[in-house]
BALOBA-1460 file (C-alpha; in Angstrom, 3 decimals):
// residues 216
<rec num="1" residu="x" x="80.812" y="25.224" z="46.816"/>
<rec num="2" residu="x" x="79.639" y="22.241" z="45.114"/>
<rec num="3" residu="x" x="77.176" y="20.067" z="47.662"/>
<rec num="4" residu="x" x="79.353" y="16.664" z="46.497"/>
<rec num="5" residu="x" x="82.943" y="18.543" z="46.585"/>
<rec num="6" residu="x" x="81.671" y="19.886" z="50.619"/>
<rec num="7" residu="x" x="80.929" y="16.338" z="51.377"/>
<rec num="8" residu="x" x="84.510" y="15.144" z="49.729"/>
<rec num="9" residu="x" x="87.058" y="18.072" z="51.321"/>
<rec num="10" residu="x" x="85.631" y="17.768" z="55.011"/>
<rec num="11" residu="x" x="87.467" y="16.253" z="57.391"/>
<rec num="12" residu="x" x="87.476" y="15.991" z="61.236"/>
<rec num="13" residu="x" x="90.167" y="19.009" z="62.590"/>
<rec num="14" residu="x" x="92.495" y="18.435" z="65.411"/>
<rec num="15" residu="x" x="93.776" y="21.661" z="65.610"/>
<rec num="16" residu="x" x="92.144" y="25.289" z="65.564"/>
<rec num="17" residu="x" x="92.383" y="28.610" z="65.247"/>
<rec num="18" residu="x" x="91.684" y="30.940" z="68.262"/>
<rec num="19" residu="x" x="89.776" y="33.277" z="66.352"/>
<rec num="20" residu="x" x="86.211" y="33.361" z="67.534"/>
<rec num="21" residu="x" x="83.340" y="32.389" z="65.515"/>
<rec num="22" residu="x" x="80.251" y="35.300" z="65.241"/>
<rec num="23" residu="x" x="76.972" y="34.191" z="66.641"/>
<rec num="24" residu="x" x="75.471" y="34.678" z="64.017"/>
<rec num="25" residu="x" x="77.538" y="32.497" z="62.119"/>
<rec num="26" residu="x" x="76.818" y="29.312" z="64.553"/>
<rec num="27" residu="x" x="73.231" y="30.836" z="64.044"/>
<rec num="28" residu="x" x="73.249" y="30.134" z="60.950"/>
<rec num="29" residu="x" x="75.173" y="26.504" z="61.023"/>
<rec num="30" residu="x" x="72.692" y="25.002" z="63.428"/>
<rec num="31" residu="x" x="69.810" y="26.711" z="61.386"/>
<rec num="32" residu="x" x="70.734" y="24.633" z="58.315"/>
<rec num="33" residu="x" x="71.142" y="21.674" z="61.090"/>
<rec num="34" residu="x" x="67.935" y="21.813" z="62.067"/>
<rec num="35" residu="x" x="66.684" y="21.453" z="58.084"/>
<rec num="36" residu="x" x="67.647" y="17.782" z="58.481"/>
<rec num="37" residu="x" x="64.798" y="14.941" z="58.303"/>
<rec num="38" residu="x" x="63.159" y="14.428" z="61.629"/>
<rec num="39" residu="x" x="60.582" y="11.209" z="62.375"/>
<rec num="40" residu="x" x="57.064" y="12.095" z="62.493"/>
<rec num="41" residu="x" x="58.420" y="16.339" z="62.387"/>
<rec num="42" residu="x" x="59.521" y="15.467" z="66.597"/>
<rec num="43" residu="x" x="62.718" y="17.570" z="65.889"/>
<rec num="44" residu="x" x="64.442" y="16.224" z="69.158"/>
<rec num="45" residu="x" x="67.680" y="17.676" z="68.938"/>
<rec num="46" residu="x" x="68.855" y="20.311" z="71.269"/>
<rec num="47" residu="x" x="72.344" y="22.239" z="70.989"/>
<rec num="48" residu="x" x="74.313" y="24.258" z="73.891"/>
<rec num="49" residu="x" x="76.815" y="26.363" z="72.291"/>
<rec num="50" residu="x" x="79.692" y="27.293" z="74.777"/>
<rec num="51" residu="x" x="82.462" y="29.826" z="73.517"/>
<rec num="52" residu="x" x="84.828" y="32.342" z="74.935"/>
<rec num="53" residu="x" x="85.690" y="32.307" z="78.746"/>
<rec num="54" residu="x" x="83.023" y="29.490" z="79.627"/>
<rec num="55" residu="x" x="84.460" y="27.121" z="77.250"/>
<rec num="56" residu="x" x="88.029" y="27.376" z="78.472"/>
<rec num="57" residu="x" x="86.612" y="26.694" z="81.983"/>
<rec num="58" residu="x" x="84.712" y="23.361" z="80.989"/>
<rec num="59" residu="x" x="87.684" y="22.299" z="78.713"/>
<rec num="60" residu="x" x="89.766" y="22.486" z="82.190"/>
<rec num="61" residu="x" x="87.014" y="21.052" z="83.989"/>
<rec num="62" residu="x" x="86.638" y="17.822" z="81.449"/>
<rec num="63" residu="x" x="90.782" y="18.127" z="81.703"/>
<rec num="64" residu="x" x="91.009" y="17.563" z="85.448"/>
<rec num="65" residu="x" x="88.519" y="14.866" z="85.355"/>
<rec num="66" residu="x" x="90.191" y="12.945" z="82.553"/>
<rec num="67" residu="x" x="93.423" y="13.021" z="84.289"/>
<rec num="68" residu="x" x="91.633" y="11.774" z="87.313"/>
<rec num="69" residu="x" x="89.996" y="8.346" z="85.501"/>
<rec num="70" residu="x" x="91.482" y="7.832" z="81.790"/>
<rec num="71" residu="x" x="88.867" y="7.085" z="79.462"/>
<rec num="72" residu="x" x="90.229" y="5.440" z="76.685"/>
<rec num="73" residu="x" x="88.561" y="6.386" z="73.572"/>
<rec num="74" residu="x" x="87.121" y="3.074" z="71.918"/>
<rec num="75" residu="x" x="84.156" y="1.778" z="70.016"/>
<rec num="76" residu="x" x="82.603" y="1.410" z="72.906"/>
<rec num="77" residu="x" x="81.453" y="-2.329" z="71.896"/>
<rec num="78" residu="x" x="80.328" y="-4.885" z="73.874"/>
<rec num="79" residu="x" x="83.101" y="-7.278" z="72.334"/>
<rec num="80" residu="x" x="86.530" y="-6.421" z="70.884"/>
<rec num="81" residu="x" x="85.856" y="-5.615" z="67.225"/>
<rec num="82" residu="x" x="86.450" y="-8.083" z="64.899"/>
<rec num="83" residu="x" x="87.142" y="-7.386" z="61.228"/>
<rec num="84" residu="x" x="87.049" y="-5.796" z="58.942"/>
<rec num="85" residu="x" x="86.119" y="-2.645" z="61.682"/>
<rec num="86" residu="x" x="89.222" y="-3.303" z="63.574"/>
<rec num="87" residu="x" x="91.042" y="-3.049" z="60.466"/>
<rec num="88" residu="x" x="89.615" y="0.473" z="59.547"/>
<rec num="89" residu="x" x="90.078" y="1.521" z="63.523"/>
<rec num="90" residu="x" x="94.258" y="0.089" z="62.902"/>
<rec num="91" residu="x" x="94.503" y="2.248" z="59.952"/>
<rec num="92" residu="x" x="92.981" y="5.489" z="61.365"/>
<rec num="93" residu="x" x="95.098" y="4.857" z="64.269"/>
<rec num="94" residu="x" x="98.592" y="4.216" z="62.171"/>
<rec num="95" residu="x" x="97.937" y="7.499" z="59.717"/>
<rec num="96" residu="x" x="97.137" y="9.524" z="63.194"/>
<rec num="97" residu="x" x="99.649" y="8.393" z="65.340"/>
<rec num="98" residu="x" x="102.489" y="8.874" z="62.428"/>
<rec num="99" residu="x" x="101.285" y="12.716" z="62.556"/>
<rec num="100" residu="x" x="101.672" y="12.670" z="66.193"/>
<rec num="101" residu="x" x="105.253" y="11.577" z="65.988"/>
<rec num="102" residu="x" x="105.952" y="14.154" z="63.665"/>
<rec num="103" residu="x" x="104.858" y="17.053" z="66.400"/>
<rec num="104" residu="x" x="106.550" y="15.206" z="69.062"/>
<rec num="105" residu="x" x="103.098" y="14.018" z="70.584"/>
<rec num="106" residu="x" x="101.880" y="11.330" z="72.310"/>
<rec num="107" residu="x" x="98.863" y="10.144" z="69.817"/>
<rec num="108" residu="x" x="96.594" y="8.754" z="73.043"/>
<rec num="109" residu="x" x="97.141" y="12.376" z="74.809"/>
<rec num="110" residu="x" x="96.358" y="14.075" z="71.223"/>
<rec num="111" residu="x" x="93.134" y="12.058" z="71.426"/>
<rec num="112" residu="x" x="92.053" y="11.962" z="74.700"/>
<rec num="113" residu="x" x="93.186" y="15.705" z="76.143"/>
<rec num="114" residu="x" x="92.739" y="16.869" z="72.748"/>
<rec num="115" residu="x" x="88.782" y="15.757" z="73.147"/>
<rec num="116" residu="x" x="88.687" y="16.941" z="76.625"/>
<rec num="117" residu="x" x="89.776" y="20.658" z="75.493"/>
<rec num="118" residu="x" x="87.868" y="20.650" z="72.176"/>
<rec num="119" residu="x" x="91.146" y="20.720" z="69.797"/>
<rec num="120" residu="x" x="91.483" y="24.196" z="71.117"/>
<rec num="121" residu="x" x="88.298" y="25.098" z="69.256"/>
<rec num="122" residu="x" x="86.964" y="28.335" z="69.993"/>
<rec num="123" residu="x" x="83.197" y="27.024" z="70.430"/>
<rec num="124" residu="x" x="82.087" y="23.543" z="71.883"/>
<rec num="125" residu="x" x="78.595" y="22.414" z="71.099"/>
<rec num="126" residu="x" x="77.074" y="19.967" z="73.254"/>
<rec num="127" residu="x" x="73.967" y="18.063" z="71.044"/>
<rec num="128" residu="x" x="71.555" y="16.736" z="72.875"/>
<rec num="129" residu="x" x="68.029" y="14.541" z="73.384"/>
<rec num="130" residu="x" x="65.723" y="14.419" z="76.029"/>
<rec num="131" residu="x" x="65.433" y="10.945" z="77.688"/>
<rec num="132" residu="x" x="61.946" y="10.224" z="77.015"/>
<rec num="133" residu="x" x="62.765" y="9.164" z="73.170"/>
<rec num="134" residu="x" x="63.863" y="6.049" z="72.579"/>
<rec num="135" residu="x" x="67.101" y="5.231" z="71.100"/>
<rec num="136" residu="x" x="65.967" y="5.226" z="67.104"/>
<rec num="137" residu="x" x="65.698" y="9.046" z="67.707"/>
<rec num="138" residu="x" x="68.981" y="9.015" z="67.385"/>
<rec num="139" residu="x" x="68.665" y="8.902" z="64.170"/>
<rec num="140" residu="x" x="67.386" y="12.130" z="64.266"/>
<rec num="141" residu="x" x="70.389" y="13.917" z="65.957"/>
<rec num="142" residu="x" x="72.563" y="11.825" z="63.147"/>
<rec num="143" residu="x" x="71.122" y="13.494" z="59.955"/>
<rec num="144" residu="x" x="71.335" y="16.880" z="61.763"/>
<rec num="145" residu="x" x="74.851" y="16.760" z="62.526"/>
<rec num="146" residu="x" x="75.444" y="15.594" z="59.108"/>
<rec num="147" residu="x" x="73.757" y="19.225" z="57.763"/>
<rec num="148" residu="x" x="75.431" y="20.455" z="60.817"/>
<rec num="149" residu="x" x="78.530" y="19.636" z="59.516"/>
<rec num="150" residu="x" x="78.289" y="20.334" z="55.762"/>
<rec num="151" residu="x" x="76.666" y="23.653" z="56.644"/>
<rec num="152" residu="x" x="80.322" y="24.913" z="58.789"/>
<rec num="153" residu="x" x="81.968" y="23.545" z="55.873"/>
<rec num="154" residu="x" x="80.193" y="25.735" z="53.531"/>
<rec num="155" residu="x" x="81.010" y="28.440" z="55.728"/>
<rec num="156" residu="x" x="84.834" y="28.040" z="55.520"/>
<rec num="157" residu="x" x="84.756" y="26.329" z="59.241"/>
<rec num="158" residu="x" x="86.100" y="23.247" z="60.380"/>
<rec num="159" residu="x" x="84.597" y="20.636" z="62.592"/>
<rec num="160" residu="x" x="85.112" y="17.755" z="64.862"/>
<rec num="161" residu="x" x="82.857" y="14.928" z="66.935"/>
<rec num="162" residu="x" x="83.933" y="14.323" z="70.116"/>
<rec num="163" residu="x" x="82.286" y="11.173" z="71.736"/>
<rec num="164" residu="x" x="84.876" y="10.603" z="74.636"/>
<rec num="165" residu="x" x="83.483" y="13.421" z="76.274"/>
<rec num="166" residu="x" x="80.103" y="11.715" z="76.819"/>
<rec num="167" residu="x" x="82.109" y="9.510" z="79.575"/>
<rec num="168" residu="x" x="81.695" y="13.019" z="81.925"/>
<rec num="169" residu="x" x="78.697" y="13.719" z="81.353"/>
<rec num="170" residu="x" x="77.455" y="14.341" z="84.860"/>
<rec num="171" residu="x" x="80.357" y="16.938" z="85.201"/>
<rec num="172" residu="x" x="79.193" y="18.795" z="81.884"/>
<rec num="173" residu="x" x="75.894" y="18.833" z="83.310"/>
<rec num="174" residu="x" x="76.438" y="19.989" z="86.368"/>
<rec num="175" residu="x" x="78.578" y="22.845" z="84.848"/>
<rec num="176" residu="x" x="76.212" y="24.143" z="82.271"/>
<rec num="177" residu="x" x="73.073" y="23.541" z="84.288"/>
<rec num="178" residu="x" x="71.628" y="21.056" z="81.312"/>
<rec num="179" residu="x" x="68.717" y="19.153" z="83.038"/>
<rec num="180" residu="x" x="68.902" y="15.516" z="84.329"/>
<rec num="181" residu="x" x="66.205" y="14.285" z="81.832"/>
<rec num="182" residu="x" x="68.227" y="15.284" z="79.102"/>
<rec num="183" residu="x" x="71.391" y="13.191" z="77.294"/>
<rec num="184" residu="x" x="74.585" y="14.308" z="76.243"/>
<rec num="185" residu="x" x="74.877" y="12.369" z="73.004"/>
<rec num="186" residu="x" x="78.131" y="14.255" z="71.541"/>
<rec num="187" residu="x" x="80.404" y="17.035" z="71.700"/>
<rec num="188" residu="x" x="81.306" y="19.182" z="68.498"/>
<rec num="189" residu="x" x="84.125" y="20.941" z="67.940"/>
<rec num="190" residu="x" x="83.840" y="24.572" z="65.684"/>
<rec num="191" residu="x" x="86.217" y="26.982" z="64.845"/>
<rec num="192" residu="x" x="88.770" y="27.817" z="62.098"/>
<rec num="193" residu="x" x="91.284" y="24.907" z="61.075"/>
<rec num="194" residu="x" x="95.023" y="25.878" z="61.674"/>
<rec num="195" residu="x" x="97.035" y="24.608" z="58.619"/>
<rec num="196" residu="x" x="99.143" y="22.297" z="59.705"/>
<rec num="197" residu="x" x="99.797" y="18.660" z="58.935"/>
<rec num="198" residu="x" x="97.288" y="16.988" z="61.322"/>
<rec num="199" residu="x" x="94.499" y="18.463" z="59.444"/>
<rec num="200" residu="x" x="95.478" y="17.055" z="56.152"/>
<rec num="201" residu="x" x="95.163" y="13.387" z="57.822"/>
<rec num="202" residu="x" x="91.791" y="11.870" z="56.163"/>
<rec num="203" residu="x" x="90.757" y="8.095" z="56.992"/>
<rec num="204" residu="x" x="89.980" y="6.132" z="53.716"/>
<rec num="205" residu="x" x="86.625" y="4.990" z="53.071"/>
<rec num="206" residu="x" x="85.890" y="1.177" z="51.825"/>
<rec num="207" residu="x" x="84.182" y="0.488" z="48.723"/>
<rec num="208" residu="x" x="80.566" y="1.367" z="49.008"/>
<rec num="209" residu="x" x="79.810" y="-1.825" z="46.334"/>
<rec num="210" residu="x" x="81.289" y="-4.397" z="49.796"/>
<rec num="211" residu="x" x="78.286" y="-2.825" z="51.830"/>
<rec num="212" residu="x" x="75.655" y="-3.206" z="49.524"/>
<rec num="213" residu="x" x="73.547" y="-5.989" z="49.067"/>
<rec num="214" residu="x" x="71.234" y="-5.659" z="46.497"/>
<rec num="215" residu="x" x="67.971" y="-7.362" z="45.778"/>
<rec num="216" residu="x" x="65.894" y="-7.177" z="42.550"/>
């Protein structure tokens, strides 16, 4: 497929498939990932992949513990967001939670039990960075996950970031024996999309040309 038409069909997925995904196939994926730009060739990104029996038992691990303290899934600001952001958050929120309605679903369960078990993906990928880089290595991790993603569309497989799960990250941790030094900066979901409604939902994108300020 076309590298533009990849980038303009994908589409976070909020509902999967249970078929699993070869390892070579997520082989491959974080391969192409790890073709992204890197600072000064540091390459700090690190991936645990958790499928099959294991990922069930964190999902109902992260489950419990959401149940327990329920984190909202926000910006995560400093300040309530003013516009236009809270504007593009509202109509995210209003296309979701119509979908939601329609499968008899509560849209803050979808979001925040749906992050908690992965969308029922069959393969949860933790992305992380060791704490000794600063924060601009971030950046890093960003451009990979963009490949990251691309790549599992090119591969006919769906995808999905899930930040909320960051809030536990102790308990993820602890489960899959990651080390203290390093951060859990995202969960991704990975799997085959189930065709249903939910997955059609795409948020609109503002007019590059209002972002751009341009000096010659």
């Amino acid at each position: 497929m076309d590298l533009f038409e990849l980038i303009k069909e994908r589409r976070s997925c909020r509902a999967f498939k249970a078929d699993p995904v070869p390892r070579e196939v997520i082989e491959e994926i974080l391969t192409w990932a790890g073709k992204a730009p890197s600072a000064i060739n540091v390459q700090p990104w690190e991936f645990v992949v958790v499928s099959g029996r294991e990922k069930q038992r964190l999902a109902d691990r992260l489950l419990k513990t959401q149940r327990e303290r329920r984190v909202s899934c926000g910006p995560g600001t400093s300040r309530p967001l003013p516009e236009p952001w809270i504007g593009r958050q509202r109509e995210l929120f209003r296309g979701m939670n119509l979908l939601a309605q329609d499968l008899s679903l509560d849209l803050n369960m979808l979001i925040t039990e749906g992050s908690c078990r992965f969308y029922e993906a069959p393969v949860a990928l933790l992305v992380c960075l060791d704490r000794l880089f600063p924060t601009s290595r971030l950046l890093c991790l960003g451009m990979a996950l963009g490949y990251l993603f691309l790549a599992a569309q090119a591969k006919g497989l769906a995808t999905c970031p899930i930040g909320l799960i960051t809030a536990y990250e102790e308990e993820i941790k602890e489960y899959l024996n990651i080390p203290e030094e390093k951060q859990v900066v995202l969960g991704v979901a990975l799997g085959m999309a189930e065709n249903v409604p939910l997955n059609q939902f795409k948020s609109s994108r503002e007019p590059i040309a209002a972002m751009i300020r341009w000096i010659t």
